[in-house]
C-alpha positions in Angstrom: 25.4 -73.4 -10.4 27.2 -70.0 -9.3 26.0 -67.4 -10.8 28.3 -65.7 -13.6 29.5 -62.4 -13.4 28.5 -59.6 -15.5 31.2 -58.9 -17.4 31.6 -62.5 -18.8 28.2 -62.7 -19.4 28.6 -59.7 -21.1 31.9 -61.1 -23.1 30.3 -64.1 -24.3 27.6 -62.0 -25.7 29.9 -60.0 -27.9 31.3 -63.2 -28.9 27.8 -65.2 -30.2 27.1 -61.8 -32.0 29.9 -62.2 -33.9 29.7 -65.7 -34.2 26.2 -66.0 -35.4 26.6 -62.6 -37.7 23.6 -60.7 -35.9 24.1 -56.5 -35.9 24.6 -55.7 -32.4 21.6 -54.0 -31.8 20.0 -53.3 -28.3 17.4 -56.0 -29.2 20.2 -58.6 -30.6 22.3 -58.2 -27.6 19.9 -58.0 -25.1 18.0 -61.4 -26.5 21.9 -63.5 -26.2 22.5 -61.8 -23.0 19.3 -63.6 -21.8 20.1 -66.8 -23.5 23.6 -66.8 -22.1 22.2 -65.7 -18.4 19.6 -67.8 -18.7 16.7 -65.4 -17.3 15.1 -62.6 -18.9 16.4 -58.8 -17.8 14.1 -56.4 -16.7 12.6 -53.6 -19.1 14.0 -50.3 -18.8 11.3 -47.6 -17.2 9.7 -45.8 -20.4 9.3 -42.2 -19.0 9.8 -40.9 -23.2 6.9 -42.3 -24.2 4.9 -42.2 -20.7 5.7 -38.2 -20.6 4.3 -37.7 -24.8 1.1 -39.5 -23.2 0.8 -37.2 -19.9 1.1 -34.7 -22.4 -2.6 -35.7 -23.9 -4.5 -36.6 -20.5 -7.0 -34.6 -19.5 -6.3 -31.8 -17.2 -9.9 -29.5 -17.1 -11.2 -31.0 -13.6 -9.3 -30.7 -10.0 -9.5 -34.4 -9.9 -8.0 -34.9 -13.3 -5.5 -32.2 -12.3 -4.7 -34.3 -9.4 -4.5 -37.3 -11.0 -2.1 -35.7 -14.0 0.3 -34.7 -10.8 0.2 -38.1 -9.8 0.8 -40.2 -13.1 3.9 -37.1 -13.7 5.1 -38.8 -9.9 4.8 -41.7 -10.9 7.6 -41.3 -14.2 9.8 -39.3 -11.9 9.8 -42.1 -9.8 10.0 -45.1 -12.1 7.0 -46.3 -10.2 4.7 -49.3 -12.2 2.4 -49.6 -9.0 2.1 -45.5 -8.7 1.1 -45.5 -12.5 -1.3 -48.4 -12.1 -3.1 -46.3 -9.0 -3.0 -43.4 -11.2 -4.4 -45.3 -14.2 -7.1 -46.7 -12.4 -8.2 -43.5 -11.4 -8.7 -42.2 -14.8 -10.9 -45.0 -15.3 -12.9 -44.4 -12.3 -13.5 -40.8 -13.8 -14.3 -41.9 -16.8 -17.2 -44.8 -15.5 -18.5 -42.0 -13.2 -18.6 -39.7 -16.1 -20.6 -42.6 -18.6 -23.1 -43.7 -15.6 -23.7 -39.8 -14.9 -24.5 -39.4 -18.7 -26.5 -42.3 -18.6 -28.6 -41.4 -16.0 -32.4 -40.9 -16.5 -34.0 -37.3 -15.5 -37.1 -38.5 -15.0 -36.5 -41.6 -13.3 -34.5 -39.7 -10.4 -31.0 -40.3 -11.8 -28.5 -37.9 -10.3 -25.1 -36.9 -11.3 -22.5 -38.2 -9.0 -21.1 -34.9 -8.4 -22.5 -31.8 -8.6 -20.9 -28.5 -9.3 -21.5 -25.0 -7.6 -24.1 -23.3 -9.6 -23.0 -20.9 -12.8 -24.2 -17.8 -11.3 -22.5 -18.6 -7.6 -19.4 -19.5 -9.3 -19.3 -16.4 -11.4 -19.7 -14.4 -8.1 -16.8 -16.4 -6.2 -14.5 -15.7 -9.7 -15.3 -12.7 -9.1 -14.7 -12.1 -5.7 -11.0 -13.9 -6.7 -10.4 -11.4 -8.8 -10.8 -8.4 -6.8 -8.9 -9.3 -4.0 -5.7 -10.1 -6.0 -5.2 -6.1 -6.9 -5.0 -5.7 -2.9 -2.8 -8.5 -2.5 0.5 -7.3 -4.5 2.5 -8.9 -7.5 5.5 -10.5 -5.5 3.9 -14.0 -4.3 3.2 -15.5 -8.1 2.5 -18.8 -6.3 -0.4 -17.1 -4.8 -1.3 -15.9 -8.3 -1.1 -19.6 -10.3 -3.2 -20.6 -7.6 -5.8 -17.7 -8.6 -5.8 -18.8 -11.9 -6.4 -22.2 -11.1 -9.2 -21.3 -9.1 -10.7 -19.3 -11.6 -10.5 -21.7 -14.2 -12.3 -24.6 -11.8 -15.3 -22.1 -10.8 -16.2 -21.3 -14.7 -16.8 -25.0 -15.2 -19.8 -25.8 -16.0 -19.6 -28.8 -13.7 -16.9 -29.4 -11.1 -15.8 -31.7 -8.4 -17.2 -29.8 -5.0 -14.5 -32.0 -2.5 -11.6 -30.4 -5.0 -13.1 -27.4 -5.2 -13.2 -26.9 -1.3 -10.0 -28.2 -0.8 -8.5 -25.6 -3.7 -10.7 -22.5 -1.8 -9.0 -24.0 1.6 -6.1 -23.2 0.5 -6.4 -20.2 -1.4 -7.8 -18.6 1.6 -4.7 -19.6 3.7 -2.7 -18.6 1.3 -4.7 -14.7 0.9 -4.9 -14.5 4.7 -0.7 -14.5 4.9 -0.5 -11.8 2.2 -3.2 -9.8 3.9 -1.1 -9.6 7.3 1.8 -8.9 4.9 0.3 -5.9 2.7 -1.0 -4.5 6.3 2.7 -4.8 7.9 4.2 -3.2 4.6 1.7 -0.4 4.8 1.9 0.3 8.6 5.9 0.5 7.8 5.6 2.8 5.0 3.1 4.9 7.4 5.3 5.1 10.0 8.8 6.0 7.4 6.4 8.5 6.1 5.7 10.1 9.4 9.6 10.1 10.3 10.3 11.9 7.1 8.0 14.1 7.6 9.3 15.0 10.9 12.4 15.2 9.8 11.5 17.8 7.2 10.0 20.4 9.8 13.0 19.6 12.3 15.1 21.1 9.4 13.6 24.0 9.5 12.9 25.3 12.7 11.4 28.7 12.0 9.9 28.4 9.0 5.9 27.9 10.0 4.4 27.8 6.8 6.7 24.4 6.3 5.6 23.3 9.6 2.0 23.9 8.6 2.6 21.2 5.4 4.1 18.6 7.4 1.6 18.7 10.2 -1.2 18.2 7.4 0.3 16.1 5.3 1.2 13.9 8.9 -2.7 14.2 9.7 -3.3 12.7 6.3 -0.9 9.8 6.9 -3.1 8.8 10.6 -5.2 6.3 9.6 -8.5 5.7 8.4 -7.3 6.5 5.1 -9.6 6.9 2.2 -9.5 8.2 -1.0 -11.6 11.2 -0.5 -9.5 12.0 2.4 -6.5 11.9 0.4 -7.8 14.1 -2.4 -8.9 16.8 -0.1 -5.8 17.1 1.8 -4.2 17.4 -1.4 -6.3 19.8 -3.1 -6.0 22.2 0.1 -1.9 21.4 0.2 -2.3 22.7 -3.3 -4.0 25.9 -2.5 -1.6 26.2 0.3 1.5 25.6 -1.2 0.8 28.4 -3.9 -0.3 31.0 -0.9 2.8 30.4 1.0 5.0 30.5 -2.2 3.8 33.9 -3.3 4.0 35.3 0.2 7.3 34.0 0.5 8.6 35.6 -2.6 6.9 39.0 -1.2 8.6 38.6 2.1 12.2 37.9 0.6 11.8 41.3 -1.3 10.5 43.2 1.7 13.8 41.8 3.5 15.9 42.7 0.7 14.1 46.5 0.7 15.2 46.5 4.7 18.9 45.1 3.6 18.8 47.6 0.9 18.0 51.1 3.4 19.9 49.8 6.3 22.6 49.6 3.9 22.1 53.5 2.3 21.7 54.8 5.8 25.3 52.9 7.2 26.7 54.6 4.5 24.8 57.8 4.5 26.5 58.3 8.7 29.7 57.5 7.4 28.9 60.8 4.9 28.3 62.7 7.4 31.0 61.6 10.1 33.0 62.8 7.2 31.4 66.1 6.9 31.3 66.9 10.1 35.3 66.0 10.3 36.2 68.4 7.5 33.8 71.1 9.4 35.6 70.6 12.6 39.1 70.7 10.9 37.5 73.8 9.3 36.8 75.5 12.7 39.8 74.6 14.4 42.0 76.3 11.6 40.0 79.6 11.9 40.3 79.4 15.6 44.2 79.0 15.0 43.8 82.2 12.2 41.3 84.1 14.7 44.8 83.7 17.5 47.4 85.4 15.6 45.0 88.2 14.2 45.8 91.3 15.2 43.8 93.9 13.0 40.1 93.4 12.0 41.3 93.2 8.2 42.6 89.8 9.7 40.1 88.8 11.6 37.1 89.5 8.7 37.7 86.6 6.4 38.1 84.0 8.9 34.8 84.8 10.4 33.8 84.8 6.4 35.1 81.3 6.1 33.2 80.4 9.1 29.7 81.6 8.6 30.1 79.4 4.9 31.3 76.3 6.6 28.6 76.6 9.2 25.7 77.7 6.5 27.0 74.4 4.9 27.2 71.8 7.7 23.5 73.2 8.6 22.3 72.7 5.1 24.1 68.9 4.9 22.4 68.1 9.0 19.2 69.2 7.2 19.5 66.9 4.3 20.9 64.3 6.2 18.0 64.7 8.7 15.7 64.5 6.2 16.8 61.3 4.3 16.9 59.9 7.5 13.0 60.4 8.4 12.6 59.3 4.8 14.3 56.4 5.4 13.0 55.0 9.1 9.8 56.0 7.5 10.2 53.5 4.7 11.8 51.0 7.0 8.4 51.2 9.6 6.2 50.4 6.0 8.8 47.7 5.4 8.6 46.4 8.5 4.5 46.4 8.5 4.5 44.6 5.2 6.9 42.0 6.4 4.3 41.4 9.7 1.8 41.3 7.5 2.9 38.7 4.9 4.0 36.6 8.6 0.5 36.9 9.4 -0.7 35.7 6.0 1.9 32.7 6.3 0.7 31.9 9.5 -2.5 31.6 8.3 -2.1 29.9 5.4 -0.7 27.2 7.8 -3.8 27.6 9.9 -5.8 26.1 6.5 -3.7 23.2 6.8 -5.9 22.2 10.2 -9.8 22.8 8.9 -11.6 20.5 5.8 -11.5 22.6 3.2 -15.1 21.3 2.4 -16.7 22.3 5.5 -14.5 24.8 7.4 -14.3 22.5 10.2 -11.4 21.0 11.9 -9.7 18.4 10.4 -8.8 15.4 12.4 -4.9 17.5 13.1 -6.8 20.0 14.2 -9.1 18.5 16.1 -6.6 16.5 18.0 -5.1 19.7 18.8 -7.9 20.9 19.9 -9.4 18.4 21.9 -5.4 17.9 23.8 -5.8 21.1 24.5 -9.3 21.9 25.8 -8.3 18.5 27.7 -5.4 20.2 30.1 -7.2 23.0 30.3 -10.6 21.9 32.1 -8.3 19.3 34.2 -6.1 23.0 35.4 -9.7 24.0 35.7 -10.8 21.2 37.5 -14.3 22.0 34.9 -16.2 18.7 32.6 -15.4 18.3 29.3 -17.8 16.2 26.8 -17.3 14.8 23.7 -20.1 14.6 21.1 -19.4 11.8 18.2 -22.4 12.3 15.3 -23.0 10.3 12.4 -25.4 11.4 9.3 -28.4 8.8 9.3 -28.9 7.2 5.9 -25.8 9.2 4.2 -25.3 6.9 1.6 -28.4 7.0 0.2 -28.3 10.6 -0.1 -25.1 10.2 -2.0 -26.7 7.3 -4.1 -29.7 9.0 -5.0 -29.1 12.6 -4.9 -25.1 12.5 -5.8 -22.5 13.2 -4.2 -22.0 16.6 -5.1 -25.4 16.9 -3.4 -24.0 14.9 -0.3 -20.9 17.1 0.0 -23.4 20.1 0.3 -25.7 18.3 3.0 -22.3 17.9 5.3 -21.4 21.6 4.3 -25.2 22.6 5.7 -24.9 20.8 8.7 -21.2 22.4 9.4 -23.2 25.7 8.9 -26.2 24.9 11.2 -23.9 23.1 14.1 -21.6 26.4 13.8 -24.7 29.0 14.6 -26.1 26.4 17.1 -22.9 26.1 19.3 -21.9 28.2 21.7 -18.9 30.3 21.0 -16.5 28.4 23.2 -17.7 25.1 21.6 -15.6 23.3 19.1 -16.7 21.5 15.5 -14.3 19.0 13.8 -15.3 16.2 11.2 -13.7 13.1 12.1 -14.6 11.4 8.4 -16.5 11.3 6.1 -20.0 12.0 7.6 -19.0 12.0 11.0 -18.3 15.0 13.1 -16.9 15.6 16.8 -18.3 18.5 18.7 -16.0 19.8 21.8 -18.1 21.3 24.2 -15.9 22.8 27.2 -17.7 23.0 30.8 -20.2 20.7 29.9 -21.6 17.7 32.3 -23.0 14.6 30.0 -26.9 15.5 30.6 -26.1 19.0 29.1 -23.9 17.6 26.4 -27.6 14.9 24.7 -29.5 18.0 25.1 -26.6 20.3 23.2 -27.0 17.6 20.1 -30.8 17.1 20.9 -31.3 20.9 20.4 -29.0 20.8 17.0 -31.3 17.8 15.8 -34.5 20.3 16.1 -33.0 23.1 14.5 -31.7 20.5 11.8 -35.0 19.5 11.3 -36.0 23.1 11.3 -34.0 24.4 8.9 -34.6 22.0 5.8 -31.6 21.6 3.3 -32.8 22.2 -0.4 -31.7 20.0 -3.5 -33.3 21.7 -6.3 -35.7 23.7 -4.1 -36.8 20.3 -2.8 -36.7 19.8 1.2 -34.2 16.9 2.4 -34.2 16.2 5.9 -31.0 15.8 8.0 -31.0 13.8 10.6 -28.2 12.4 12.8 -27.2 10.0 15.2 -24.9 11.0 18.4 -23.1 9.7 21.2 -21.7 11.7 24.1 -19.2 11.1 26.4 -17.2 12.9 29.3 -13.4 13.0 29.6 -12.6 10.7 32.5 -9.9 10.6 34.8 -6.4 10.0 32.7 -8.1 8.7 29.7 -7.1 10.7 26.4 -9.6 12.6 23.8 -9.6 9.0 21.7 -10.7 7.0 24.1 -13.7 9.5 25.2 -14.3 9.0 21.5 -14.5 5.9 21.2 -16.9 5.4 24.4 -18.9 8.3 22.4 -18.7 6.2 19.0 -19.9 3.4 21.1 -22.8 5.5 22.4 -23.3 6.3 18.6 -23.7 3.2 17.5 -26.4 1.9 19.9 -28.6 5.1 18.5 -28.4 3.8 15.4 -29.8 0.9 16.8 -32.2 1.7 18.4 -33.8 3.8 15.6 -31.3 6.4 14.3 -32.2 10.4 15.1 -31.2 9.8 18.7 -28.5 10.5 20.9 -27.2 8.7 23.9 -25.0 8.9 26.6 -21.2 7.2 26.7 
């Protein structure tokens, strides 16, 4: 028999509804549409009702998190066999959960799966939640996954496969935005340093701006820290006021100058003009003294010129004498205005030294070292860089403070200073490292500089609360070497540091 098309199937239906007096209901027609057809039609998907029951699953546990993604598939896809899996599942969970409650203590019974322990997943959570600060808003992704995380490692029990895969890919996901937070920060770095460049292009002769921008550039060269950041900014502070109120000073000694270059334009136009109306004076009584012809003539011309003359003296003298005043006050005028240059300038020579310890700062020190650099190679004379490094510093800060620690690095500033030699050079490179320059210097000569600042170190005992606390160090030295720049010497002489530290701390040893 060929098989009927839909539509008269469907017209016959209408027909026996009408003919048997049945509501035409879903149910109604449906049943005579099967009669008529003479097969049953298939059921219609239920994704209402299967969604109002993925709504009461469990969700708690990565696997029934995994499983609640699955069986929400599954009704997206209208998929019986996807449900059944997923089903199944949840009854596999839910045997493994009764034979794990079952399960005798004392007769060796074990649960199937054992979480981390409270105290290791505490730390992890932890650990989560104090490298999401670092890691920026923007990915929220990154964030749900977080939570997630967070959530699963404050079970009391957990499934460790689900867990690792869940760490897996948090980790992936955190080492993306790492690279990403380091490229946005090296960008901002670098647009930082251009604007600052920028800013002391603009103004070519104005040093105590130059001074700023070449600090606040220094502080913008990494390692940054914190402490770095708020000394800079502390000194900038200091700086900026000193350079404002010698400004201000130097404006009104410039004005002062303005002011008596001004008065002394106009006072030789006063006396151009005087010494016109003399002359015009002495050329009509030389026209009077021609056509006199008696000495009753001749008496009150010379009259006239023995006043005029008495006057343009008296006028020269006056003039003369405002003059002096006024090249006098010009000379203290121009002294002040040298001297408020010499306090800018060195008001901008603060922006190179650590305000803590009157040593370089790492500007100035590069400066420094650059320069000492082309001058031994003109030379042809060794140059040695010494890289030290307070032993134990942290525990000084730990136990003792750190106000206490800031005035250990000031006493061993002080000490290295009256140890050097005067051609020798102190800079800290951060925190409790310093680099010592030491011009015309071979390497053997270089240990026993630092060795000989380690004895008088341990000579001259820094006092916490009249309390001795020994200073000790740990140096590295290393010679400038053919084309190499003052930062690779360093690093040789960091190298150098660091295997004194090694082998004992209190040492130093050669690059």
């Amino acid at each position: 028999m060929a098989e009927r098309p839909p539509f008269e199937l469907a017209r016959e239906t209408f027909k026996l509804l009408a003919a048997r007096r049945l509501l035409p209901t879903p149910d109604n027609y449906r049943a005579l549409y099967d009669e008529i057809a003479g097969q049953k039609s298939p059921v219609g998907f239920p994704d209402a009702q299967l969604r109002q029951i993925a709504k009461i699953l469990p969700a708690q546990l990565p696997s029934q998190m995994r499983l609640l993604t699955q069986f929400e598939a599954a009704i997206a896809q209208a998929s019986w066999p996807d449900l059944q899996r997923t089903l199944v599942g949840y009854a596999n969970l839910a045997l493994a959960g009764t034979t794990t409650a079952a399960a005798d203590p004392d007769a060796g019974g074990a649960p199937a799966s054992a979480g981390l322990p409270t105290a290791l997943g505490e730390q992890v959570a932890r650990l989560v939640e104090h490298l999401l600060p670092a890691l920026g808003t923007e990915d929220t992704r990154l964030h749900e996954q977080a939570q997630q995380l967070l959530h699963v490692l404050r079970q009391p029990a957990g499934d460790l496969d689900a867990l690792r895969l869940m760490l897996q890919n948090f980790g992936f996901k955190v080492s993306f935005a790492a690279e990403e937070q380091a490229a946005i920060r090296t960008a901002l770095l670098q647009a930082l340093h251009l604007v600052i460049r920028n800013i002391a292009e603009l103004a070519i002769d104005d040093r105590w701006l130059h001074g700023q921008a070449e600090a606040l550039a220094a502080a913008a060269t990494p390692p940054l820290t914190l402490r770095r950041l708020d000394d800079l900014q502390a000194r900038l502070r200091d700086v900026i006021f000193k350079q404002s109120e010698a400004k201000a000073r130097t404006v009104e000694a410039q004005e002062q100058v303005r002011q008596m270059l001004a008065a002394f334009i106009a006072r030789l136009s006063s006396m151009t003009e005087a010494s016109d109306v003399y002359h015009d004076k002495i050329e009509r009584c030389a026209e009077q003294l021609g056509h006199a012809t008696t000495l009753d003539q001749i008496a009150p011309v010379l009259q006239e010129v023995i006043v005029a003359t008495r006057a343009m003296s008296l006028d020269s003298r006056v003039h003369r004498d405002e003059l002096v005043q006024m090249r006098s006050r010009t000379d203290a005028a121009q002294a002040a205005v040298g001297k408020l240059q010499q306090e800018l300038d060195r008001a901008s020579a603060e922006a190179r030294h650590d305000t803590l310890t009157g040593a370089l700062n790492r500007k100035g020190l590069d400066e420094a070292v650059e320069r000492e650099i082309a001058r031994c190679r003109r030379a042809g004379l060794p140059l040695c860089l010494a890289l030290l490094d307070i032993d134990n510093f942290k525990k000084i800060n730990d136990g003792l403070g750190h106000d206490t620690g800031d005035r250990a690095l000031v006493h061993l500033a002080q000490v290295a200073r009256e140890s050097m030699r005067p051609q020798d050079l102190l800079g800290r490179y951060g925190g409790e490292e310093f680099v010592v320059v030491l011009p015309d210097t071979l390497p053997d000569d270089g240990v026993q500089t630092m060795q000989r600042l380690q004895r008088e170190l341990t000579r001259r005992f820094f006092l916490k609360d009249n309390e001795k606390v020994l200073i000790t160090f740990s140096a590295g030295v290393a010679q400038v070497a053919g084309d190499e720049d003052g930062q690779d010497t360093i690093r040789r002489a960091d190298a150098a540091m660091y295997l004194a530290k090694r082998a004992g701390k209190n040492r130093v040893m050669l690059g």
